[in-house]
Every structure is written in structure tokens, then in C-alpha cells.
N, C-alpha and C positions, 0 to 999 in steps of 0.2 A: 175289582171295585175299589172304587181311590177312598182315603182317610173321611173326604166330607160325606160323602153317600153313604159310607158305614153307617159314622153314627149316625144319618135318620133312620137307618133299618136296624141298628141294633140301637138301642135307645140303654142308657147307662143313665137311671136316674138317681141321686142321692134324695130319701126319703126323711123323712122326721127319726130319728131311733124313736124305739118304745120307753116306755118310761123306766123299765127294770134296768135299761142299760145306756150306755152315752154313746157306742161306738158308731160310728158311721155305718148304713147299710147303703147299699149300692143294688141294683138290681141290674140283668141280664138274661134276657126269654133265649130259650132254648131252639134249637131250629122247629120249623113245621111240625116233623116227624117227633116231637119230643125229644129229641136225643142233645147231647153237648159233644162238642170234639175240643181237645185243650191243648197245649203244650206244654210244657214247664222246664225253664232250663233257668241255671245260675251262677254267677261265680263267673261272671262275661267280661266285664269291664275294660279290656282292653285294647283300643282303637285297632280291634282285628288281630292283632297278634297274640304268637301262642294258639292258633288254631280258631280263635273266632271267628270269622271270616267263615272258614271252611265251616264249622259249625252251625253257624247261619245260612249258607247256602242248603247245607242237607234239611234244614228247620223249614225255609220257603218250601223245599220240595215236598218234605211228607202234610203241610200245612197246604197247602191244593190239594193233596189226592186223597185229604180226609177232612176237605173245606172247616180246618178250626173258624171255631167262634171265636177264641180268645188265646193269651198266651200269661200264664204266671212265670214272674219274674222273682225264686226265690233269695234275693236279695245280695250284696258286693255285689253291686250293678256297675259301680265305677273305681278301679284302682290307681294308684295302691291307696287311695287318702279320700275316698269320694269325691265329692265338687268343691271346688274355693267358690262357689253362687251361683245364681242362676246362670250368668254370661258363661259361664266354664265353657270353652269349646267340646271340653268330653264327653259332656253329652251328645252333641250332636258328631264327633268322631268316633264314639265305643256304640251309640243307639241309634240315631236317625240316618246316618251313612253306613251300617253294618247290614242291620238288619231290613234291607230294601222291598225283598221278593214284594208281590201283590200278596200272596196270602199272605202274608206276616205285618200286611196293615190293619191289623185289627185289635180292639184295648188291650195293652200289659196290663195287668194288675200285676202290682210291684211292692216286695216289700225292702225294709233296709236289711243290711247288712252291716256286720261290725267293720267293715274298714269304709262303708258307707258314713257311719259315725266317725271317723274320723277326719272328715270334711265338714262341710255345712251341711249338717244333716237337714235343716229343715228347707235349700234349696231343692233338694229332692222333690217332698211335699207342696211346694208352692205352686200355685196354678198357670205361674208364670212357665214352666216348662211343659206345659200343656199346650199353651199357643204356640209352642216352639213346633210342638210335635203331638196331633191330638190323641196319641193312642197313649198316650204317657199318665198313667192311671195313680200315684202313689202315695199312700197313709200308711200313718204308722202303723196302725191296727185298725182295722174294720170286717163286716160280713157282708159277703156278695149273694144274695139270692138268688137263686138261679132254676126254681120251680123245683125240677128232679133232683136238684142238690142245694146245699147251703156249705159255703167256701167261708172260714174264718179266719184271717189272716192276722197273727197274732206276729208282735214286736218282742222279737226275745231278746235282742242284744243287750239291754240294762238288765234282764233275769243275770248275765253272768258278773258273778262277782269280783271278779278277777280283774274285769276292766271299768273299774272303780279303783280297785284298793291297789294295785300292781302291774298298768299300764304299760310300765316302761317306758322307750320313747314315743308314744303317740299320745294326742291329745283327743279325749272325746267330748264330742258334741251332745252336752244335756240338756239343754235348752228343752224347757215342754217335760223334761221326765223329773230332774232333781225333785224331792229326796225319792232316790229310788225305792225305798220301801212302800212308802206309799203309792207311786207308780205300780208296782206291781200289784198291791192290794187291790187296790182300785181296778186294772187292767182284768186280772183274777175274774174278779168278780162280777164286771161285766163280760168276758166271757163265759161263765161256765151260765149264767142267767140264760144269756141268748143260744148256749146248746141245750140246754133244759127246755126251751122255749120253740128252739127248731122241731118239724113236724116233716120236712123235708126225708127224702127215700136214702140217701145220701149225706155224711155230715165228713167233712172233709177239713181239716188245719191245714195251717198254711203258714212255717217259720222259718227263720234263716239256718236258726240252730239245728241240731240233727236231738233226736232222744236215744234212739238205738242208731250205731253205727260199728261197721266193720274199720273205718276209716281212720285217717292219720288222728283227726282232733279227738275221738273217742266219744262217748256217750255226754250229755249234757247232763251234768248230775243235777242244776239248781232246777231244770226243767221235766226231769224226771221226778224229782219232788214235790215243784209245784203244780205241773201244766199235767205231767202223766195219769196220776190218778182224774183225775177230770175227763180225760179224754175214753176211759175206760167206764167210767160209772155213765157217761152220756150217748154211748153206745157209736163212739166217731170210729169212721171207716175205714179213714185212709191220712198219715201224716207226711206232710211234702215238703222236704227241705233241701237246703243247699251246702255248704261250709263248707264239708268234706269235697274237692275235688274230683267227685267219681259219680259212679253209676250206683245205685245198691236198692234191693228190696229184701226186706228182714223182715217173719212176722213173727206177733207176741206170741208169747206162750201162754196166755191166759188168756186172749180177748181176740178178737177176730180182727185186730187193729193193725194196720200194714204200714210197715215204717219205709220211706219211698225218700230215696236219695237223689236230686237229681242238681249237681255241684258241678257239670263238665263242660261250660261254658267255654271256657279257654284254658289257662294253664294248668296240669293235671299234677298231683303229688305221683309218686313212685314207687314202689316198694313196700308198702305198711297196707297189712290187712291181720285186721284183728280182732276175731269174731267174739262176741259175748256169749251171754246164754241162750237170747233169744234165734232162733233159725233164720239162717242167712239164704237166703232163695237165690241170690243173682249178686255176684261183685263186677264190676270193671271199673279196673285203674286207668282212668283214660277220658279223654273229650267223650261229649255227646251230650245227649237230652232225652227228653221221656215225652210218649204222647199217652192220653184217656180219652176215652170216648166211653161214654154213660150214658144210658136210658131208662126209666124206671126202674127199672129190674136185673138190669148190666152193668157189669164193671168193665174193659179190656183197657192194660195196659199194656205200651211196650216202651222198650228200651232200644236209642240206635246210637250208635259208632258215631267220631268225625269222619267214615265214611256215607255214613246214610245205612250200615248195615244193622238190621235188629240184632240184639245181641240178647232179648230175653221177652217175653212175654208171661203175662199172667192175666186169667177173668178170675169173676164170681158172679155168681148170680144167687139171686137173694129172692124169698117172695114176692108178690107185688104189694104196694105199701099201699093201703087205703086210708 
């Protein structure tokens, strides 16, 4: 099924926000059967090299034989500096020439990443890379509805402080965030309103940063401070990020909340695994991507290789939500 036909049968409509909040919600029906099928891989950016390519290929294949609805895009979509605008050919050489298979025409929802921000952050966002390519779905921050689940995709790279005050050579694009405190206030607080507000069976985040990682960058502490308790008092089920180059699923020690790594786009880090406190389920150092499939009362994740091979599974199953 080609890009135009999609969207009349999956309809992706941007709705009024509620009044509690400003963020963008989006909406996406589930198939017939109820059920969602997703991918999520990140940390790609690279016109195929460093294993993109090969990791796109294995991504069409298990994306047919578990007809994804969708695919998240958790953020360094473009390296090493994001886009210099919309014209940038890297778009269309790292996203629209990589990722070709027929399953894999279907919306990214896409968030930034920090070396995202070191381009034109807001050509990412513009609608103009949409006509380019209509599966090209990306905001800073928003919630995707999606009946059996509600997907929040929360913009962490100004949460770190670091790259404000101690940049070094790069330059970041603030455009739309400066002063960051209040960007984050404000962000804050529209999301924790709209997970308080979700009623959905399923509550799922969606950032570039990691909170729990075994991984090279380590634990997000401005995000574990800010973002963590929230996610724990709101009862979210499942946290999906990128940064970390690798594979990982970690759960908390206190809350039923699964921290889900999924950074193996293309170039992979090496050698550094370095577990915290919380229990680490599954590492790999190495390419790959994560699939989900949800249905009111089902979780099943997996984990595959830049060969296409699983390298880790997990469900859960929860009552049914009425």
C-alpha cells in the first residue's frame, strides 16, 4: 500500500488540545482487531552507513510480517549536525532513499534529538518536509492517541543542562525553547495534566534521552528529577528512547515502569555497560530496533539484531481496562 492510500485509511488528525494543555494531539485508530503493531528505532541518521541500510532492510521485513501501523522515530534522525533546512538532501539520503520497503510507508512519529539540535532544528518540524515525504510526522512535543494506548512524546534535549551552559563546539538551535526554564515549566506541566487526564489501557513516553541506562551516556539525571517522578505517580508503562547506541530493557524497582532502549539505528558505541540499580533485563551493544504490538490487555516486545535475529523478548499482561 503506497504513501497516498495510507493516509485515507489511517487518518492522522491534529485535533484542538484540551484546555489543561497546549500540546499537539494527533490521533491514529488501531487496526480492526483492536490491536497496534509499532517499531521504534533511532540514532539512524546516516545516508545508510554504519549499518543503516542493513538495519532498514531487516525493519521492512519484520514490518510486513506484523503489518506495523506506525514506526517511532526516537530522535538523532540526522547526523552529525541535523539539517542546514528544509532543502538539506539528508533528509531524503539518511529517510526517504533508506527506509524504502512497502511496510515501512507508514507515519514516523518523530522526535528531536541532540545533535538534531545542532542543525535547523525547526526544519525538522516544518510541514515543508512532509510534502517531501508524507510519512514524515515531527514535533517537538505532542500526544498521539491511539484508543488502546496514549503515546507522549516528550522533547528532552533542552531538560539537559549541559548543553546550554558547556556545549563546546556545537551550536544549539533554541529557537521556540529559550529561556529554558520556563520551556521546561511549561512542557512539565502540560504533560503530566494530559497523563493525569489519559484514561487510555496503555500510557507510553516517548524521548530521545534515556532515564535508566546500562549505556555509554548513563542515566539522565535532569530527567530523572524532572520527568521520573511523573511518570511513576501517573501510572506510564512503558519509557522509549534512543541516545544510548544499543538495545536495552531495564525495569524499575519500585513501579511497574520499563525503561526501553531502542538507540541502534546505525553507528553502535563499544564496550561500556554499566548497570545501575535498577534491573537490567536485556543489553546489546550493537545495530538493531525494537518491535510492540498491543492490545487492550497485551504488551509483547522484541528486540532484533542488524541481522533480523530477536535477541530478547518480553509481554505483560494487565487486566482489562474499562
Amino acid at each position: 500500500m503506497g504513501p497516498i492510500v495510507l493516509l485515507l485509511v489511517v487518518v492522522v488528525a491534529v485535533a484542538a488540545a484540551p484546555a489543561v494543555a497546549e500540546l499537539p494531539r494527533l490521533e491514529h485508530s488501531p487496526k480492526a482487531d483492536g490491536s497496534l503493531s509499532i517499531l521504534a528505532v533511532g540514532d539512524w541518521g546516516r545516508r545508510g552507513e554504519f549499518n543503516q541500510s542493513r538495519v532498514a532492510t531487516q525493519m521492512g521485513v519484520v514490518a510486513e510480517k506484523m503489518d506495523a501501523d506506525f514506526v517511532i522515530s526516537t530522535g538523532d534522525n540526522f547526523y552529525s549536525d541535523g539539517l542546514t533546512g528544509v532543502n538539506d538532501m539528508a533528509f531524503e539520503d539518511s529517510f526517504t532513499g533508506i527506509y524504502t520497503a512497502k511496510s515501512l510507508q507508514k507515519p514516523w512519529y518523530t522526535v528531536l534529538g541532540n545533535h538534531d539540535y545542532r542543525g535547523d532544528a525547526l526544519a525538522q518540524t516544518s510541514p515543508v518536509l512532509a510534502k517531501v515525504d508524507r510519512r514524515w510526522i515531527c514535533i517537538k512535543s505532542f500526544i498521539l492517541n491511539a484508543e488502546i494506548a496514549d503515546f507522549f512524546f516528550v522533547d528532552t534535549t533542552p531538560f539537559v543542562l549541559k548543553y546550554w551552559t558547556n556545549p563546546g563546539n556545537s551550536t544549539y538551535d533554541w529557537r521556540g525553547v529559550a529561556p529554558r526554564d520556563t520551556y521546561i515549566t511549561n512542557l512539565l506541566k502540560d504533560v503530566e495534566a494530559l497523563l493525569r487526564q489519559s484514561r487510555a489501557p496503555w500510557k507510553i513516553v516517548v524521548g530521545h534521552h534515556p532515564i535508566r541506562t546500562a549505556g555509554k551516556h548513563g542515566d539522565t539525571e535532569e530527567l530523572v528529577q524532572l520527568l521520573l517522578p511523573m511518570l511513576k505517580a501517573n501510572g506510564v508503562d512503558l519509557y522509549v528512547n534512543g541516545h544510548d547506541h544499543c538495545l536495552e530493557q531495564i525495569s524499575s524497582s519500585d513501579s511497574p515502569l520499563q525503561y526501553l532502549t531502542s538507540g541502534g539505528g546505525s553507528k553502535a558505541w563499544g564496550g561500556v555497560y554499566a548497570p545501575g540499580a535498577d534491573k537490567v533485563e536485556f543489553f546489546h551493544d550493537g545495530q538493531g530496533f525494537m518491535s510492540l504490538r498491543l492490545t487492550a490487555t497485551d504488551a509483547r516486545l522484541a528486540f532484533y539484531d542488524v541481522a533480523g535475529a530477536v535477541r530478547h523478548t518480553w509481554g505483560h499482561t494487565k487486566a482489562a481496562h474499562y
